[in-house]
RODO-2510 file (C-alpha; in nm, 4 decimals, decimal comma):
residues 178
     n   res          X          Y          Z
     1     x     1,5145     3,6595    -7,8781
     2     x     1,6500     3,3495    -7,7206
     3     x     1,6638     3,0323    -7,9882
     4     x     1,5775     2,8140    -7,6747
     5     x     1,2152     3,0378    -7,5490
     6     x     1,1529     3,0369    -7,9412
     7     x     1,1622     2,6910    -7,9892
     8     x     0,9701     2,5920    -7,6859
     9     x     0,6959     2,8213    -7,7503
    10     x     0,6958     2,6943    -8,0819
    11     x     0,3914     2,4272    -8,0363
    12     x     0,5021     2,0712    -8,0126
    13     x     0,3192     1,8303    -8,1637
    14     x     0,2076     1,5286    -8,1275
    15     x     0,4625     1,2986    -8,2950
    16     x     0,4991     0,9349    -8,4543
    17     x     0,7714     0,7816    -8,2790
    18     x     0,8514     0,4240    -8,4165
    19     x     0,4473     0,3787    -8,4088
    20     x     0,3252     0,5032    -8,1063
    21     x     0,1613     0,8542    -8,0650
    22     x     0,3325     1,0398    -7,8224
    23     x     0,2119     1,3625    -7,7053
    24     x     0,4400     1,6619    -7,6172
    25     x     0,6994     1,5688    -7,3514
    26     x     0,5444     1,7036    -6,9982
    27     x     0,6431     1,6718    -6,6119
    28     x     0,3576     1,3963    -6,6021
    29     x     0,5218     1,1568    -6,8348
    30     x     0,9021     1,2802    -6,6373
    31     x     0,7333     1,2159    -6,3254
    32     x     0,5581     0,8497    -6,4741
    33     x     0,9528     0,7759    -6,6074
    34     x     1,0915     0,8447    -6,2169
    35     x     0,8202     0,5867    -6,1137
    36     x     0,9636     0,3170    -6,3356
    37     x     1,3341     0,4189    -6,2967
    38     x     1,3918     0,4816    -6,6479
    39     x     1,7481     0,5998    -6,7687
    40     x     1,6121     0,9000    -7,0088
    41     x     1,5526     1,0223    -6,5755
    42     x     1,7865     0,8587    -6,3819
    43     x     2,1565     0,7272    -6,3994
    44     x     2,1036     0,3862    -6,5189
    45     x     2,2105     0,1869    -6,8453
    46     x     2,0031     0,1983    -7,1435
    47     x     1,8513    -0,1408    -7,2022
    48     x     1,5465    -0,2904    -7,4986
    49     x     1,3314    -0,3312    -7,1969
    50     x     1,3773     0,0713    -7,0703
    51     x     1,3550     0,2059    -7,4287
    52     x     1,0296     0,0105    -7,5020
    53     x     0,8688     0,1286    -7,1255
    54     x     0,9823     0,5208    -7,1943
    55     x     0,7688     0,5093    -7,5150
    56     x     0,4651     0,3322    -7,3869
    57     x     0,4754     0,5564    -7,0649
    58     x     0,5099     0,8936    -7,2709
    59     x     0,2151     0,6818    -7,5206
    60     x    -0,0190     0,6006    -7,2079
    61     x     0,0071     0,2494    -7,2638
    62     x     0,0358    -0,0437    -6,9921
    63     x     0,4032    -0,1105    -7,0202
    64     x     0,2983    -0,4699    -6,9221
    65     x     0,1115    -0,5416    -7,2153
    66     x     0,3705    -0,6963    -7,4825
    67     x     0,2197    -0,6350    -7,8566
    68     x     0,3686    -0,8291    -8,1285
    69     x     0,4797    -0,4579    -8,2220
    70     x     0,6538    -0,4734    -7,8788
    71     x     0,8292    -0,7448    -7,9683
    72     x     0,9166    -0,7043    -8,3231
    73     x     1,1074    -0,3413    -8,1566
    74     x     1,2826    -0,5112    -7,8625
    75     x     1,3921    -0,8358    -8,1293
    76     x     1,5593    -0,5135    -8,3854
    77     x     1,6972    -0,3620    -8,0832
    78     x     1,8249    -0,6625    -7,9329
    79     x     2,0023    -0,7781    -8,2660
    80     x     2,1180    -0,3523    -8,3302
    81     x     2,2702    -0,1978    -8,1096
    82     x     2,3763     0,0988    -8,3285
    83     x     1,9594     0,1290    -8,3971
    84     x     1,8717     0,1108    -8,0258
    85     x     2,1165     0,3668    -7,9601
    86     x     2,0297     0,6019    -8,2065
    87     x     1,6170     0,5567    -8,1056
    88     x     1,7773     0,6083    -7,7624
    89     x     1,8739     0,9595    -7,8635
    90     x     1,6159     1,0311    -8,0932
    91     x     1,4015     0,9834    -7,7709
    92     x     1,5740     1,2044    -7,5941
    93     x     1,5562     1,4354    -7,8745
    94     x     1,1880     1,4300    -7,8407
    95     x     1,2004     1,5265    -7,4308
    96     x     1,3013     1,8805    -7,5924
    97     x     1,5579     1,9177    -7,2493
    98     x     1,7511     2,1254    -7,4853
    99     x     1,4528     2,3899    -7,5475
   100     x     1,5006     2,4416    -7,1421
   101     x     1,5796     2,7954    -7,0453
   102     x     2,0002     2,7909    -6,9331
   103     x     2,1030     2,9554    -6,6506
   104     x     2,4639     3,1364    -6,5614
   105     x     2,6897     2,9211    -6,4016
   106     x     2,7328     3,1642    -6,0330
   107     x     2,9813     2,9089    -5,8972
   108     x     2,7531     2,8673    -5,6241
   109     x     2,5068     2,5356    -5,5403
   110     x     2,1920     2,6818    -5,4286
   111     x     2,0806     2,3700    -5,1582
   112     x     1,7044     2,3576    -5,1508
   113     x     1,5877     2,2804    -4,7837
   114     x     1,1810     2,1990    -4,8394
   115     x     1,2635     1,8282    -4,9607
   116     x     0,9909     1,8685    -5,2340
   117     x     1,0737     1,7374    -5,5429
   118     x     1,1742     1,9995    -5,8153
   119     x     0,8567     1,9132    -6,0328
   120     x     0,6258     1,9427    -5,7757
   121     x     0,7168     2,2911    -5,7063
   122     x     0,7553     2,4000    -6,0753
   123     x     0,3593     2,2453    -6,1111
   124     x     0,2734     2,4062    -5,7707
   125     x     0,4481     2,7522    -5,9119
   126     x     0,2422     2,7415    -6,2504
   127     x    -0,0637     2,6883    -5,9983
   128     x    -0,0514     2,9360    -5,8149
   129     x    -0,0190     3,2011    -6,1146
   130     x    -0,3276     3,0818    -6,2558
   131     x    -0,2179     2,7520    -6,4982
   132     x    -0,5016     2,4977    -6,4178
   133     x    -0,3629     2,1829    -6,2429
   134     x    -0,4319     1,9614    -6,5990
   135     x    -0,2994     2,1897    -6,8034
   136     x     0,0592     2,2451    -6,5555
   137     x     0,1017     1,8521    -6,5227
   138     x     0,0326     1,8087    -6,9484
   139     x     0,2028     2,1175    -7,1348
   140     x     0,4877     2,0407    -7,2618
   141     x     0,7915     2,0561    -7,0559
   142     x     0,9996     2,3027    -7,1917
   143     x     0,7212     2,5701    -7,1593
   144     x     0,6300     2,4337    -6,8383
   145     x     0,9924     2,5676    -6,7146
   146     x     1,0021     2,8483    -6,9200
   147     x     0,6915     2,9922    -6,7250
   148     x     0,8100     2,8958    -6,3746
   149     x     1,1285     3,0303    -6,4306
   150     x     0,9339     3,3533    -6,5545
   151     x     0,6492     3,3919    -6,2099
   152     x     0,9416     3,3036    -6,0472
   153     x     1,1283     3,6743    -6,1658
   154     x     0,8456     3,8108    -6,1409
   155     x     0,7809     3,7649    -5,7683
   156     x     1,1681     3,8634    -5,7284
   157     x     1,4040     3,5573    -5,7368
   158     x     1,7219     3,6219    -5,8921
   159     x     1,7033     3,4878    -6,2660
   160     x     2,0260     3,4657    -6,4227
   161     x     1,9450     3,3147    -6,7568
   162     x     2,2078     3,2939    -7,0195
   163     x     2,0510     3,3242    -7,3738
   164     x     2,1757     3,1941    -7,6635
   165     x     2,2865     3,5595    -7,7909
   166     x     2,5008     3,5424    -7,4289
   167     x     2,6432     3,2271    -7,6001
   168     x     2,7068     3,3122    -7,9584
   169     x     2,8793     3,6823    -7,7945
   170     x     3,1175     3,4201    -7,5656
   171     x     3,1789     3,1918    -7,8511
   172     x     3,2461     3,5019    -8,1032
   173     x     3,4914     3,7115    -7,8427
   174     x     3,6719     3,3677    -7,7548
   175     x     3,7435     3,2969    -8,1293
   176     x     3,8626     3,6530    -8,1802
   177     x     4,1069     3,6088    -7,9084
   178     x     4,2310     3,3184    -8,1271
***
Protein backbone atom coordinates (compact mmCIF):
# COMPACT_ATOMS: atom_id res chain seq x y z
CA UNK A 1 0.00 0.00 0.00
CA UNK A 2 1.29 3.43 -0.70
CA UNK A 3 3.19 5.08 2.60
CA UNK A 4 1.68 8.45 1.31
CA UNK A 5 -2.55 7.12 1.10
CA UNK A 6 -1.54 5.41 4.54
CA UNK A 7 -0.48 8.29 6.21
CA UNK A 8 -3.17 10.58 5.03
CA UNK A 9 -5.87 8.33 5.92
CA UNK A 10 -4.27 7.99 9.07
CA UNK A 11 -6.55 10.68 11.11
CA UNK A 12 -4.85 13.94 11.78
CA UNK A 13 -5.32 15.48 14.75
CA UNK A 14 -5.77 18.38 16.13
CA UNK A 15 -2.32 19.62 17.19
CA UNK A 16 -0.53 22.15 19.69
CA UNK A 17 1.55 24.22 17.62
CA UNK A 18 3.62 26.78 19.73
CA UNK A 19 0.10 27.35 21.69
CA UNK A 20 -2.47 27.62 19.34
CA UNK A 21 -4.89 24.71 18.41
CA UNK A 22 -4.76 24.07 14.97
CA UNK A 23 -7.03 21.74 13.35
CA UNK A 24 -6.03 19.38 10.46
CA UNK A 25 -4.57 21.31 7.49
CA UNK A 26 -7.66 21.72 4.85
CA UNK A 27 -8.24 23.69 1.42
CA UNK A 28 -10.19 26.29 3.70
CA UNK A 29 -7.26 27.35 5.73
CA UNK A 30 -4.95 27.01 1.93
CA UNK A 31 -7.54 29.02 0.45
CA UNK A 32 -7.67 31.69 3.84
CA UNK A 33 -3.47 31.64 3.39
CA UNK A 34 -3.94 32.71 -0.64
CA UNK A 35 -6.17 35.57 0.76
CA UNK A 36 -3.40 36.95 2.92
CA UNK A 37 -0.50 36.10 0.52
CA UNK A 38 1.27 33.96 2.84
CA UNK A 39 4.65 32.25 1.73
CA UNK A 40 3.71 28.54 3.13
CA UNK A 41 1.18 29.39 -0.55
CA UNK A 42 2.86 31.64 -2.54
CA UNK A 43 6.52 32.62 -3.59
CA UNK A 44 7.30 35.16 -1.08
CA UNK A 45 10.00 35.46 1.81
CA UNK A 46 9.32 34.10 5.11
CA UNK A 47 8.97 36.92 7.57
CA UNK A 48 7.78 37.04 11.92
CA UNK A 49 4.77 38.81 10.63
CA UNK A 50 3.75 35.76 7.87
CA UNK A 51 4.67 32.97 10.33
CA UNK A 52 2.51 34.49 13.15
CA UNK A 53 -0.68 35.16 10.41
CA UNK A 54 -0.29 31.31 8.95
CA UNK A 55 -0.89 30.05 12.54
CA UNK A 56 -3.69 32.30 13.58
CA UNK A 57 -5.39 31.72 10.09
CA UNK A 58 -5.04 27.78 10.29
CA UNK A 59 -6.18 28.65 14.46
CA UNK A 60 -9.32 30.84 13.33
CA UNK A 61 -8.07 33.73 15.00
CA UNK A 62 -8.22 37.55 13.81
CA UNK A 63 -4.69 37.91 12.61
CA UNK A 64 -5.19 41.60 13.68
CA UNK A 65 -5.53 41.00 17.16
CA UNK A 66 -1.81 41.11 18.71
CA UNK A 67 -1.81 38.95 22.17
CA UNK A 68 1.04 39.43 24.42
CA UNK A 69 1.55 35.66 23.24
CA UNK A 70 1.77 37.27 19.75
CA UNK A 71 4.31 39.25 20.70
CA UNK A 72 6.40 37.28 23.00
CA UNK A 73 6.61 34.71 19.40
CA UNK A 74 7.38 37.48 16.89
CA UNK A 75 10.16 39.17 19.77
CA UNK A 76 11.93 35.10 19.83
CA UNK A 77 11.61 35.04 16.20
CA UNK A 78 12.83 38.36 15.56
CA UNK A 79 15.99 37.86 17.86
CA UNK A 80 16.31 33.72 16.22
CA UNK A 81 16.43 33.27 13.16
CA UNK A 82 17.57 29.61 13.30
CA UNK A 83 14.06 29.17 15.64
CA UNK A 84 11.85 31.01 13.13
CA UNK A 85 13.18 28.93 10.51
CA UNK A 86 12.85 25.76 11.98
CA UNK A 87 8.89 26.74 13.23
CA UNK A 88 8.83 27.75 9.54
CA UNK A 89 9.29 24.13 8.57
CA UNK A 90 7.75 22.55 11.32
CA UNK A 91 4.67 24.47 9.89
CA UNK A 92 5.00 23.23 6.84
CA UNK A 93 5.43 19.92 8.29
CA UNK A 94 2.03 20.23 9.72
CA UNK A 95 0.29 21.18 6.00
CA UNK A 96 1.03 17.26 5.49
CA UNK A 97 1.86 18.38 1.42
CA UNK A 98 4.04 15.41 1.63
CA UNK A 99 1.03 12.86 2.48
CA UNK A 100 -0.27 14.18 -1.19
CA UNK A 101 -0.76 11.42 -3.68
CA UNK A 102 2.55 11.82 -6.48
CA UNK A 103 1.96 11.57 -9.85
CA UNK A 104 4.41 10.24 -12.91
CA UNK A 105 6.27 12.80 -14.40
CA UNK A 106 4.63 12.25 -18.49
CA UNK A 107 6.89 15.06 -19.74
CA UNK A 108 3.87 16.72 -20.73
CA UNK A 109 2.10 20.14 -19.01
CA UNK A 110 -1.47 19.42 -19.03
CA UNK A 111 -2.83 23.45 -19.50
CA UNK A 112 -6.17 23.71 -17.79
CA UNK A 113 -8.49 26.07 -19.91
CA UNK A 114 -11.70 26.68 -17.29
CA UNK A 115 -9.64 29.44 -15.28
CA UNK A 116 -11.07 27.95 -11.99
CA UNK A 117 -8.81 27.72 -9.39
CA UNK A 118 -7.43 24.13 -8.66
CA UNK A 119 -9.19 24.04 -5.13
CA UNK A 120 -12.33 24.99 -6.26
CA UNK A 121 -12.60 22.15 -8.56
CA UNK A 122 -11.04 19.52 -6.19
CA UNK A 123 -14.06 20.87 -3.50
CA UNK A 124 -16.54 20.97 -6.46
CA UNK A 125 -15.22 17.19 -7.45
CA UNK A 126 -15.68 15.85 -3.75
CA UNK A 127 -19.28 17.54 -4.17
CA UNK A 128 -20.46 16.13 -6.65
CA UNK A 129 -19.59 12.42 -5.40
CA UNK A 130 -21.50 12.95 -2.40
CA UNK A 131 -18.81 14.80 0.30
CA UNK A 132 -21.07 17.52 1.93
CA UNK A 133 -19.82 21.07 1.09
CA UNK A 134 -18.51 21.49 5.12
CA UNK A 135 -17.04 18.50 5.28
CA UNK A 136 -14.97 18.99 1.44
CA UNK A 137 -13.82 22.65 2.48
CA UNK A 138 -12.65 21.16 6.38
CA UNK A 139 -11.10 17.52 5.92
CA UNK A 140 -7.89 17.55 5.93
CA UNK A 141 -6.04 18.23 2.83
CA UNK A 142 -4.21 15.36 2.03
CA UNK A 143 -7.42 13.20 2.02
CA UNK A 144 -9.20 15.87 0.38
CA UNK A 145 -6.77 15.11 -2.78
CA UNK A 146 -6.51 11.68 -2.25
CA UNK A 147 -10.37 11.35 -2.95
CA UNK A 148 -10.49 13.74 -5.94
CA UNK A 149 -7.74 12.18 -7.45
CA UNK A 150 -9.72 8.80 -6.81
CA UNK A 151 -13.71 10.08 -8.42
CA UNK A 152 -11.55 11.50 -10.73
CA UNK A 153 -10.27 7.60 -12.04
CA UNK A 154 -13.19 6.57 -11.47
CA UNK A 155 -15.14 8.66 -14.00
CA UNK A 156 -12.08 7.83 -16.46
CA UNK A 157 -9.25 10.46 -16.30
CA UNK A 158 -5.96 9.10 -16.75
CA UNK A 159 -4.33 8.64 -13.15
CA UNK A 160 -0.79 8.04 -13.28
CA UNK A 161 0.16 7.93 -9.65
CA UNK A 162 3.59 6.87 -8.66
CA UNK A 163 3.53 5.08 -5.22
CA UNK A 164 6.09 4.91 -2.96
CA UNK A 165 6.74 1.04 -3.84
CA UNK A 166 7.25 2.74 -7.66
CA UNK A 167 9.92 4.75 -5.73
CA UNK A 168 11.71 2.38 -3.47
CA UNK A 169 11.75 -0.26 -6.99
CA UNK A 170 13.56 3.03 -8.92
CA UNK A 171 15.76 3.79 -6.03
CA UNK A 172 16.65 -0.13 -5.50
CA UNK A 173 17.32 -0.92 -9.51
CA UNK A 174 19.36 2.49 -9.73
CA UNK A 175 21.64 1.44 -6.78
CA UNK A 176 22.09 -2.02 -8.27
CA UNK A 177 23.28 -0.49 -11.40
CA UNK A 178 25.92 1.10 -9.10
Amino acid sequence: MDRRFALAFTDPEEIDFLGYRLPPFCLRHRVRLHAINSPFVEAAEYTTGHMLAAIKTCAGLPIDDVTGKDKALLYVWAKDEVKLANDCMAFRTYMLESHWPKFWDTGKLEQRVSGMPWILNLVANLISNGVPEERAWTMPECQAIWLSTTFSGLKGVEVNLLTTEDEEAMAAFTTSQG
